[in-house]
C-alpha positions in Angstrom: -12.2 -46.6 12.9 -13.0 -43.7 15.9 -9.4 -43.0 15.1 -9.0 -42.8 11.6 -12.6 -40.3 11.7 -10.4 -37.9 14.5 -7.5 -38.1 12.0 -9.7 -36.9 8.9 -11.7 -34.2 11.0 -7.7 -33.0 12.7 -6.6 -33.0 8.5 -9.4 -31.4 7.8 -9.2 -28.9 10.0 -5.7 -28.2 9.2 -5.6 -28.0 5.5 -8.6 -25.2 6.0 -6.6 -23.4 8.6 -3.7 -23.7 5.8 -5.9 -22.6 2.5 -6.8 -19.1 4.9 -3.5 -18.4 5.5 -2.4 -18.7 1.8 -5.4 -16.9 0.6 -4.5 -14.3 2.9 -1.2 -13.7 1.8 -2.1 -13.8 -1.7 -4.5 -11.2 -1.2 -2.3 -9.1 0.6 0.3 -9.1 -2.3 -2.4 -8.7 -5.2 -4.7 -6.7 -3.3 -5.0 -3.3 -4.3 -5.5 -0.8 -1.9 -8.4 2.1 -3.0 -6.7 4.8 -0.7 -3.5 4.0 -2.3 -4.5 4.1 -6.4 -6.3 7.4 -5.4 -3.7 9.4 -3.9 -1.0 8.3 -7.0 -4.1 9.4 -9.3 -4.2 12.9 -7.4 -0.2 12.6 -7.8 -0.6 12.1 -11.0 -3.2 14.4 -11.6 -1.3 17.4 -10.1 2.2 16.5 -12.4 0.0 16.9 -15.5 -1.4 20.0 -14.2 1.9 21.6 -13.8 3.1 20.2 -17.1 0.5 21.9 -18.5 1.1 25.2 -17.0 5.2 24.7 -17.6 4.3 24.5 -21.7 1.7 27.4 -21.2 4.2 29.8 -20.4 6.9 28.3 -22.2 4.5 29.1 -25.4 3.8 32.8 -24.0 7.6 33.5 -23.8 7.8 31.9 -27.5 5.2 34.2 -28.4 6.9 37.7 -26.8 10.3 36.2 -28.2 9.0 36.1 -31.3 7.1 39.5 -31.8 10.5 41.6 -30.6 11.7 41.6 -33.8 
């Protein structure tokens, strides 16, 4: 019986050891990292800034283009 209790407790003590580890790797490959998302917002941010500008002058050359008739 003293056996069969040090077997359960040795299980036990493994399968919990076993549910961290896979909880920790499913964290690290669905976690999301706030330093990360932020920096590829800024990125993000900055392309659509340029964009912008790239159409704004792109529509003042139109505009001078179009009044040199």
């Amino acid at each position: 019986m003293g056996v069969d209790v040090q077997n359960a407790r040795t299980n036990e003590k493994y399968n919990a050891a076993l549910l961290d580890q896979y909880i920790g790797r499913k964290e690290s490959i669905t976690g999301v990292n706030l330093d990360e998302e932020s920096t590829e917002l800024l990125k993000y941010q900055y392309l659509w800034q340029a964009a912008a500008k790239l159409i704004s002058i792109c529509d003042e050359m139109m505009q001078s283009l179009l009044s040199i008739k």
